[in-house]
C-alpha positions as CSV (number, residue, x, y, z in Angstrom):
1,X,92.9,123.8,91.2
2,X,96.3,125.8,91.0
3,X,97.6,127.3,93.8
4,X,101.2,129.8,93.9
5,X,103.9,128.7,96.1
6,X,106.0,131.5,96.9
7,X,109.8,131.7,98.2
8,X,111.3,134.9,99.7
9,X,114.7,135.0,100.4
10,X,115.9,137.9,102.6
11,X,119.5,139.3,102.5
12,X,121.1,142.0,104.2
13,X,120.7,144.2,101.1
14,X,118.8,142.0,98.5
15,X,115.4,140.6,98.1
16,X,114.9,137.7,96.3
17,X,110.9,136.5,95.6
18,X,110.6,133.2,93.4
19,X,107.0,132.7,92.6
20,X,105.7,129.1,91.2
21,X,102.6,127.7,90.1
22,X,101.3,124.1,90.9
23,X,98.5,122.6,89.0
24,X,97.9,118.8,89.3
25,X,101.5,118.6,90.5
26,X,103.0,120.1,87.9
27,X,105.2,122.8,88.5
28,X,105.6,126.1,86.9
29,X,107.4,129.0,87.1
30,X,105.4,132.7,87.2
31,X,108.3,134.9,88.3
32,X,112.0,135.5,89.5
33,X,112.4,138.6,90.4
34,X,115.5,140.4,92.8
35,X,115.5,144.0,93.7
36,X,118.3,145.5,96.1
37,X,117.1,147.9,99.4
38,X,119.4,149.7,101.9
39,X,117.4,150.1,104.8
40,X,114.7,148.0,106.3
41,X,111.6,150.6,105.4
42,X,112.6,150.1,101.8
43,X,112.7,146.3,102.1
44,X,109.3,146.6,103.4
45,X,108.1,148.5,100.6
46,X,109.7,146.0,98.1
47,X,107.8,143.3,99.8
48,X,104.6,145.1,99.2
49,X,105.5,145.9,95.6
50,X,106.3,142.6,94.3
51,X,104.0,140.8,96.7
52,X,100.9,143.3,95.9
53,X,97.8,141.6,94.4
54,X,94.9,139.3,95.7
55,X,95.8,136.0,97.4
56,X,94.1,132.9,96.9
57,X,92.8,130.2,99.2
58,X,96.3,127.6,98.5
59,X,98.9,130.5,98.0
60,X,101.7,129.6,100.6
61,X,104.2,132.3,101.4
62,X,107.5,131.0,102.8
63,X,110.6,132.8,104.0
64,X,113.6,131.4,106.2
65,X,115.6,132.9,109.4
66,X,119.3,132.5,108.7
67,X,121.0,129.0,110.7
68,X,123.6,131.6,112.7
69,X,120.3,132.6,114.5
70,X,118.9,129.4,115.9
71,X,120.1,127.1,118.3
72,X,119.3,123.3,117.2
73,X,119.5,120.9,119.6
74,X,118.8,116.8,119.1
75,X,116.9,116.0,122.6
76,X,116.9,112.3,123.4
77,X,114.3,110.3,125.4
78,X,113.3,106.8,126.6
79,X,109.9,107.1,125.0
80,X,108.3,107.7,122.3
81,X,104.4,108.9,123.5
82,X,104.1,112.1,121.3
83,X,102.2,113.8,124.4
84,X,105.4,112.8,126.6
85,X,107.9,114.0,124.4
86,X,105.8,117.6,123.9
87,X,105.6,118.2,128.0
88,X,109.4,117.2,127.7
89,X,110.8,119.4,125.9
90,X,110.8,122.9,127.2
91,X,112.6,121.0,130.2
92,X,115.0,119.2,128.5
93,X,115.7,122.5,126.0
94,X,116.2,124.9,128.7
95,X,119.1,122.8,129.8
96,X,121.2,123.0,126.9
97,X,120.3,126.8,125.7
98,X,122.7,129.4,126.8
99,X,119.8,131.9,126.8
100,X,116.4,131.7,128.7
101,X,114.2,130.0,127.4
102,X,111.0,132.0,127.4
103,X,113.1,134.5,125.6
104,X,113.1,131.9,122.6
105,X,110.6,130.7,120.2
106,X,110.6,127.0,119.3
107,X,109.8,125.0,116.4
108,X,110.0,120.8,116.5
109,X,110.6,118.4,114.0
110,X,108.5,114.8,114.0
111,X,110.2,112.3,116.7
112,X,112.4,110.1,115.2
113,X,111.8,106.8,117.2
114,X,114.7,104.4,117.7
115,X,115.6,101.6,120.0
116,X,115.6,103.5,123.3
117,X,112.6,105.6,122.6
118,X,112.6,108.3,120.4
119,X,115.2,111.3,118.9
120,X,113.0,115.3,118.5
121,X,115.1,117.8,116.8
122,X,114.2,121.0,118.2
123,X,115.5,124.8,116.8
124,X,115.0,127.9,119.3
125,X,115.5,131.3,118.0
126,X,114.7,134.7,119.8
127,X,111.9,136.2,120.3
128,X,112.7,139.5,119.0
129,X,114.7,138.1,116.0
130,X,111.3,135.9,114.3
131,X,109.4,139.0,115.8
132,X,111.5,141.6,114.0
133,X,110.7,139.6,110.4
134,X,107.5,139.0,111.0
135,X,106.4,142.8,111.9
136,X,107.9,143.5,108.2
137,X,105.6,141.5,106.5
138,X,102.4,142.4,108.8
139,X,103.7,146.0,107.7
140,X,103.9,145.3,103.8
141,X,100.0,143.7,104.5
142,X,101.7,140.4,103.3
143,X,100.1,137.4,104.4
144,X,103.4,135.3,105.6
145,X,102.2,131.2,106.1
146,X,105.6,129.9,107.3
147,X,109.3,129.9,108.6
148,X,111.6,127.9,108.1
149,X,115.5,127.9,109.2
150,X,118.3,127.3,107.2
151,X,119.6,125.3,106.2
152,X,116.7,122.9,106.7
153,X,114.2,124.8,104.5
154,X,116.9,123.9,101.8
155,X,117.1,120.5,102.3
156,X,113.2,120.1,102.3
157,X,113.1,121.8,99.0
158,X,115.9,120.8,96.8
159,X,116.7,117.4,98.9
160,X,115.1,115.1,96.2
161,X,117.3,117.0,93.9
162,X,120.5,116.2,95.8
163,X,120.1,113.0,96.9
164,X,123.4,111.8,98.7
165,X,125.9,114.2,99.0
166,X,127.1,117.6,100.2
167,X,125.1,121.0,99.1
168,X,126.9,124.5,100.0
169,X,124.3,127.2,99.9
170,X,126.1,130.5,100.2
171,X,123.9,133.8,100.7
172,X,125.1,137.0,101.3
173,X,124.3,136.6,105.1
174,X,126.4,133.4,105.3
175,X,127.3,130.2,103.7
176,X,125.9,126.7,105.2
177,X,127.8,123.0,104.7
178,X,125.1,120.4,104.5
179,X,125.1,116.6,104.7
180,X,122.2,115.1,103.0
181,X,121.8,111.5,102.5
182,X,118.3,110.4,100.6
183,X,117.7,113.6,100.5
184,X,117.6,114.2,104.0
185,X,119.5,116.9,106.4
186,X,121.8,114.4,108.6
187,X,124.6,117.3,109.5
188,X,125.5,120.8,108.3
189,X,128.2,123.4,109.0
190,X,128.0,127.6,110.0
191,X,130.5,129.7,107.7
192,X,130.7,133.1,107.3
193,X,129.5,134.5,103.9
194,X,131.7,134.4,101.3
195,X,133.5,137.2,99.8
196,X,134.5,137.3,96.2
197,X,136.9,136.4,95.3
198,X,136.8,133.8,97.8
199,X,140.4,134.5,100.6
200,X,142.5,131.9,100.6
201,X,141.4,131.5,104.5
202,X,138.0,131.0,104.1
203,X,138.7,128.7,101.3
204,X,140.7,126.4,103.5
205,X,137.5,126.6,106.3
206,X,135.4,125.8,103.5
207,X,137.5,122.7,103.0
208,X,138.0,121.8,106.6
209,X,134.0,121.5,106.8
210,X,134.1,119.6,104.0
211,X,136.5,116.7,105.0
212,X,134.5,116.9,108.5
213,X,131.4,116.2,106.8
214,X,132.8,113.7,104.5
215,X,134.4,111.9,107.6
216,X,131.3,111.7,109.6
217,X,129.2,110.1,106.5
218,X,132.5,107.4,106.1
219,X,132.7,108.7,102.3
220,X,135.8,109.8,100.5
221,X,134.6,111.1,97.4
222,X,131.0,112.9,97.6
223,X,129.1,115.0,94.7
224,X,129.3,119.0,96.6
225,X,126.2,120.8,94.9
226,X,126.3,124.2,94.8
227,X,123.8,127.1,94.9
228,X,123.4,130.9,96.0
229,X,124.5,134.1,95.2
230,X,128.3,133.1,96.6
231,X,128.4,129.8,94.9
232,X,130.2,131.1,91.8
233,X,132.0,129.4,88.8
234,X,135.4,130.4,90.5
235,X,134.1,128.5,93.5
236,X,133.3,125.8,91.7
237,X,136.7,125.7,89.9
238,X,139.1,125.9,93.0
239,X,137.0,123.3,94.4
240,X,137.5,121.3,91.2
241,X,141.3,122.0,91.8
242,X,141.1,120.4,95.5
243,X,140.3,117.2,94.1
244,X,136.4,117.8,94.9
245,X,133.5,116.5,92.7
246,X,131.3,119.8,91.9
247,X,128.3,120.5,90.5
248,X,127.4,124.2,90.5
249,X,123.2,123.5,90.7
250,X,120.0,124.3,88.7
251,X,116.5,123.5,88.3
252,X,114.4,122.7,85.8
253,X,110.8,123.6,86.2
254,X,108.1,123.9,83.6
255,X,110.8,123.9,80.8
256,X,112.4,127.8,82.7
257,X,115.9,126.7,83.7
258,X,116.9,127.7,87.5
259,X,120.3,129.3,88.1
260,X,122.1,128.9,91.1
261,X,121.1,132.6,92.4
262,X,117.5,132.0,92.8
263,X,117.6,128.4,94.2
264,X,117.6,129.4,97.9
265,X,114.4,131.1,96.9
266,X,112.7,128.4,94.8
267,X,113.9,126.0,97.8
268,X,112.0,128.3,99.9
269,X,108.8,127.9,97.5
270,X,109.2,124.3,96.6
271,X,109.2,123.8,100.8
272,X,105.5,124.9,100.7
273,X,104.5,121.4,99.6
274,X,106.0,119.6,102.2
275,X,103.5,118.4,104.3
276,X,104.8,116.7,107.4
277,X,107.7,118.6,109.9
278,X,109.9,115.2,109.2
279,X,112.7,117.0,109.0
280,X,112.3,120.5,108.5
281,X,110.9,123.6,111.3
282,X,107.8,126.1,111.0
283,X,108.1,129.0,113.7
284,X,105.0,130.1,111.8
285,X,102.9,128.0,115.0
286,X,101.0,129.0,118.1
287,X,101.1,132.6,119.0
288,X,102.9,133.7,116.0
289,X,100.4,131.7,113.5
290,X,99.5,133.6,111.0
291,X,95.9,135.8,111.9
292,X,93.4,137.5,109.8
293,X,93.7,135.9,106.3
294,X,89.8,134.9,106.5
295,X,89.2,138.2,107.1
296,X,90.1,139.2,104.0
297,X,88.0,136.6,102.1
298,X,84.9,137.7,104.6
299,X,83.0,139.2,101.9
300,X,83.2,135.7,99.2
301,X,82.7,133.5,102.1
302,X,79.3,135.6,103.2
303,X,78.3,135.2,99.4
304,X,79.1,131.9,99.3
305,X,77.2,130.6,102.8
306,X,74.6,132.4,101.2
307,X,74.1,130.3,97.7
308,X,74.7,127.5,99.8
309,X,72.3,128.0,102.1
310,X,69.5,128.5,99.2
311,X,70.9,125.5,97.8
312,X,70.1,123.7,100.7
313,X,67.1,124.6,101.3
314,X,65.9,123.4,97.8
315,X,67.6,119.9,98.5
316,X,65.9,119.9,101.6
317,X,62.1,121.0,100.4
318,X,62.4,118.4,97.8
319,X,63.9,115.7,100.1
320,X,61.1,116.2,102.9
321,X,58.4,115.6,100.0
322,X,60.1,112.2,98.9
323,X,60.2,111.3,102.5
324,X,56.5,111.9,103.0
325,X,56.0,110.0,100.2
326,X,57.9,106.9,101.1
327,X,56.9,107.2,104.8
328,X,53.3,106.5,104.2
329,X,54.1,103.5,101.8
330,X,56.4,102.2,104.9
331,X,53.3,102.1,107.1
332,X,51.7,100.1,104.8
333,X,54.3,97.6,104.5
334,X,54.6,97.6,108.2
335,X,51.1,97.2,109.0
336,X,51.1,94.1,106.4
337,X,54.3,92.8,108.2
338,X,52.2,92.9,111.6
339,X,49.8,91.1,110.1
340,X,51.5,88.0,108.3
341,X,53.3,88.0,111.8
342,X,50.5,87.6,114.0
343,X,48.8,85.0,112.1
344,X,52.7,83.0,112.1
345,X,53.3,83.3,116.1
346,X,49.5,84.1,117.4
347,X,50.9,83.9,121.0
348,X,53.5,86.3,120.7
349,X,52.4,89.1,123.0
350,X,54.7,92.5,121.6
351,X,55.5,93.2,118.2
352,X,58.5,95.7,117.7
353,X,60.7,94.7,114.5
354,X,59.2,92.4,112.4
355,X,62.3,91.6,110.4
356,X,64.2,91.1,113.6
357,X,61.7,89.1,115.6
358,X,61.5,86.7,112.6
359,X,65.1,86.0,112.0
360,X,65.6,86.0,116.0
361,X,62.9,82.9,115.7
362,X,64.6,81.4,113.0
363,X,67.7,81.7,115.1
364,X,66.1,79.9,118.0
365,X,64.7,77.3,116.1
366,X,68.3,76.2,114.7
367,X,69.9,76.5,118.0
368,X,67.4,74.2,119.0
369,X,67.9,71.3,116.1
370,X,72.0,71.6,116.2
371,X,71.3,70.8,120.3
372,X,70.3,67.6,118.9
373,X,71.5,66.8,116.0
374,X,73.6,69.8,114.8
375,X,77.3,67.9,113.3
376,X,79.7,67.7,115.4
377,X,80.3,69.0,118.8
378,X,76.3,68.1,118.8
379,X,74.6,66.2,121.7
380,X,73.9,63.5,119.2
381,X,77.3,63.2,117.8
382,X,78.9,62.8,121.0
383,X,76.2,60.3,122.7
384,X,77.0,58.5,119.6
385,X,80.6,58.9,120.4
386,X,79.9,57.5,124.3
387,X,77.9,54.8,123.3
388,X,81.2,53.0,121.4
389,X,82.8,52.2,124.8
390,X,80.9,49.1,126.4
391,X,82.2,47.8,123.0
392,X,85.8,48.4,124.6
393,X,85.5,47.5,128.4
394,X,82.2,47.1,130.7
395,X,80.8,50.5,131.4
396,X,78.4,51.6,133.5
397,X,77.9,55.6,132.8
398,X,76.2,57.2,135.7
399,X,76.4,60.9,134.9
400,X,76.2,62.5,130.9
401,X,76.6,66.3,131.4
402,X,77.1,68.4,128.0
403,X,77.5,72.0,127.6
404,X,79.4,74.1,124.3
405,X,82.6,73.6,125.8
406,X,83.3,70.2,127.6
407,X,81.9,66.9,128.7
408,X,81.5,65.3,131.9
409,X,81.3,61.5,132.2
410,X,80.9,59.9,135.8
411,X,80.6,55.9,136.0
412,X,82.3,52.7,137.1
413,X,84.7,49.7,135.2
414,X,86.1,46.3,136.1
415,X,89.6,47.2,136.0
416,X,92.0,50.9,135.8
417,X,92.8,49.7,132.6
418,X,89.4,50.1,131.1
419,X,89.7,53.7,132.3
420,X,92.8,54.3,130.1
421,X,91.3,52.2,127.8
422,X,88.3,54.7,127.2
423,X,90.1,57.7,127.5
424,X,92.2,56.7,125.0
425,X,89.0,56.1,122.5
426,X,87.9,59.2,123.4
427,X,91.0,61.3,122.9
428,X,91.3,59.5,119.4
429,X,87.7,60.3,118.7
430,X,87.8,63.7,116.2
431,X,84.9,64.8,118.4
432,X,87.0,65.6,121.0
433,X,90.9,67.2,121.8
434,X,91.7,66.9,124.9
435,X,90.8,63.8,127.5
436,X,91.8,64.2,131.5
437,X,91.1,61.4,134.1
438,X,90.3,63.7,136.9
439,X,89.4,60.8,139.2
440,X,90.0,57.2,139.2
441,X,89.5,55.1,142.5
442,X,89.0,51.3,143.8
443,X,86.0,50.7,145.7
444,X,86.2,49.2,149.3
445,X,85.5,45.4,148.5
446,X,87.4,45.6,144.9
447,X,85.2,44.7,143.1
448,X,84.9,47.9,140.5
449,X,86.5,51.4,139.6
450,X,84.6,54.9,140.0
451,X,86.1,56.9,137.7
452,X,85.2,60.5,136.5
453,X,86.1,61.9,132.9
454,X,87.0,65.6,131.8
455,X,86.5,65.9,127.5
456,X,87.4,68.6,126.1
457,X,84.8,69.0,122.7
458,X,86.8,70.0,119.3
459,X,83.8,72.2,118.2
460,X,81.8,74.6,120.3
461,X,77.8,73.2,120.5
462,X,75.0,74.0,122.1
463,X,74.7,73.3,125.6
C-alpha cells in the first residue's frame, strides 16, 4: 500500500511543499513545487491550493518551527524509569527556561540512558508561536500530522545521507550549524540568515561556528554539506577557499535528482518515516494532536463496518452449523470415553476429564514404581548404597529416613574412625553430593559410637 509523505517548508515569504510517494519502501517523488506569498492570508490560501485534494489513511503532513524559537535543554537524572523521568521534567524544565513554563509547549526526545541514569532532551516553544502555525493549516482545512524543530527534523531526514560531519541548512528565516555523527544530531549552531552575497562578517561567524563545532567533535578536517535556499555555489566556493571540505547537497529519489533548495522540504517529508522520537521532537502531541481526520473518512468507515458486519455474520451462520455438527459427535466420543473408563477404575467415584484422569493415573502409578526402584536418587538405589558399609566398619543402622531431597541415617560403630570411614563411602558414592556428620558421640562405658548422618541425594526422588 503507498502512502504520500509530505514536507512543508515555511519562510517568511516562500512556501515550499515537497510531496513523495512510498511504496514497499521505495521512494518517489510526486511534486516540488514553491510559490512566493506576502502576507499570512495568502500563505493560507497557498496551503489550500497546493495541499487541496483527498487524503488517505498513511498520508503524513510534516512542517517544522524554526530553532530561534525553541528553547532545547538536555535534563539529566539519576534514573532512568520512563514514568520517573516524565513527572520530572516540567520540574526540572521550569528551572532552566527564562519564560514560564505553562506559557510553553513541550516536546521530548527518547531518554538516552547512561551510567548515572539517564540524559532526555527536551525543546519548549510558546504557546502562541506552535498555536499561530497551527491555526493556518486548520484554516487552509489541511490536516497537519506533525512538528518538528529545526534543525532536528533535518537531521532525522537527511542524517543517513550525512553520516559524520557538518550540514549547514540556510533558509530564508535563518541558517543552522549542525554536528552529526552516524547520522545523528550531537550539536548545532543559531545564525542569522544569510544574505547574498554572503558579508564578509557573517562569513567569518559562519566560520567561527565551524571551528567550534569541529573542536568539540576533536576533528580537524570534516565534510560541511550544504543545503537550502542560502547554501549557494558562492557559498560553497569561499568555503572551499577557507581550506574547508564542501559538498553543496542533493538527493536522489526514484531516479528525480534533489537540489539543494528543496532539501529542507524533502527532509521534512522523508522525517515522516521515522518512527521512534530517538532524536528528533513532535509538538504535534496531547492537546495539540491533530483532531477530526476520522471524521472525514466517516462515511467509508460506516460502509465499511457495514460489509464487515454481513461478512461476519455469514462466517458466523456457517461456523455455528459446523459446531453443531462436531458437538454432537463429541458427546459420543465422550460418552464412549466414560465408558472404557469405568470398566478400567470401577471404584472411581467422579468422572470429569477422561483424558486427564487417565494420564493423572498413569502419573501416580510411575511415582509409585520410581519410589522403589526408579534409578538413582531411588529408595532402592540408595538402600543399596547403605547396605555397602558393614562391609567397611561394623554398623548398626537404627534409623533409615528418605524423602526427594536428603537422607537421614542414625546408628552406632566401634570406633570415630568408622564414622569418617562411612561418610567418606558415602560422599564418594555418585548417589549422593554432599555428606555432614551432624553428631558423633562416645557412649558412657566406651564401648561404641552414636552417630547421626546428614546425605545430601544427587537426584531429586520420591519421598
Amino acid at each position: 500500500m503507498s502512502k504520500r509523505l509530505i514536507g512543508i517548508e515555511i519562510g517568511p515569504s516562500v512556501l515550499r511543499v515537497a510531496i513523495l510517494n512510498q511504496e514497499k519502501g521505495q521512494l518517489s517523488v510526486v511534486s516540488l513545487q514553491e510559490r512566493g506569498f506576502a502576507a499570512p492570508d495568502e500563505m493560507n490560501a497557498l496551503l489550500k491550493e497546493l495541499l487541496s485534494g483527498e487524503f488517505k489513511i498513511g498520508d503524513q503532513l510534516v512542517t517544522n518551527l524554526p530553532a530561534r524559537t525553541a528553547y532545547v535543554r538536555r535534563l539529566e537524572f539519576p534514573f532512568q524509569d520512563d514514568k520517573k523521568i516524565a513527572a520530572a521534567i516540567p520540574f526540572t524544565l521550569a528551572a532552566q527556561l527564562p519564560i514560564a513554563i505553562d506559557n510553553c509547549a513541550t516536546a521530548i526526545q527518547q531518554a538516552q540512558p547512561n551510567d548515572k541514569g539517564a540524559t532526555v532532551a527536551v525543546a519548549a516553544v510558546p504557546r502562541e508561536t506552535l498555536e499561530s502555525l497551527l491555526r493556518s493549516f486548520e484554516e487552509a482545512d489541511v490536516p497537519l500530522h506533525l512538528v518538528d524543530l529545526a534543525p532536528f527534523c533535518y537531521a532525522a531526514g537527511l542524517g543517513e545521507h550525512v553520516g559524520d560531519g557538518l550540514m549547514i541548512c540556510a533558509t530564508e528565516l535563518e541558517t543552522t550549524v549542525s554536528l552529526l555523527q552516524d547520522g545523528d544530531l550531537v550539536d548545532y549552531r543559531i545564525l542569522p540568515a544569510i544574505a547574498d552575497p554572503t558579508s564578509a562578517s557573517q562569513f567569518q561567524q559562519l566560520l567561527r561556528e565551524l571551528r567550534i563545532l569541529k573542536r568539540g567533535a576533536g576533528v580537524d578536517d570534516m565534510l560541511i554539506s550544504l543545503m537550502g535556499a542560502g547554501c549557494t555555489a558562492g557559498l560553497a566556493e569561499a568555503l572551499q577557499a577557507a581550506e574547508h571540505s564542501v559538498n553543496l547537497l542533493s538527493l536522489e529519489l526514484g531516479g528525480h535528482v534533489v537540489e539543494s533548495p528543496f532539501l529542507p522540504a524533502v527532509a521534512l517529508a522523508l522525517r515522516a518515516r521515522v518512527v521512534k522520537q530517538s532524536r528528533s521532537f513532535n509538538f504535534r502531541r496531547g492537546q495539540y494532536a491533530l483532531k477530526g481526520e476520522w471524521a472525514n473518512l466517516k462515511r467509508k468507515l460506516v460502509l465499511l463496518a457495514t460489509l464487515f458486519g454481513m461478512a461476519l455474520l455469514i462466517v458466523f451462520g456457517s461456523m455455528a452449523l459446523k459446531y453443531a455438527d462436531k458437538a454432537g459427535r463429541a458427546d459420543h466420543l465422550q460418552e464412549e470415553m466414560v465408558a472404557v473408563y469405568r470398566a478400567l477404575f470401577p471404584n472411581a467415584t467422579t468422572v470429569v476429564d477422561v483424558p486427564l484422569q487417565l494420564k493423572s493415573a498413569i502419573r501416580d502409578l510411575q511415582a509409585k514404581g520410581n519410589l522403589i526402584a526408579g534409578g538413582q536418587g531411588s529408595a532402592l538405589a540408595v538402600l543399596k548404597e547403605v547396605s555397602l558399609l558393614p562391609a567397611l566398619v561394623t554398623v548398626e543402622i537404627q534409623e533409615f529416613s528418605l524423602n526427594a531431597e536428603e537422607l537421614k541415617l542414625t546408628g552406632r560403630t566401634s570406633s570415630f574412625e568408622g564414622v569418617n570411614q562411612m561418610a567418606k563411602a558415602l560422599e564418594d558414592s555418585p548417589q549422593f553430593t554432599k555428606v555432614q556428620v551432624t553428631d558423633a558421640k562416645m557412649s558412657l562405658d566406651g564401648s561404641r559410637i552414636d552417630f547421626r548422618l546428614l546425605v545430601s541425594l544427587a537426584k531429586l526422588g520420591a519421598e
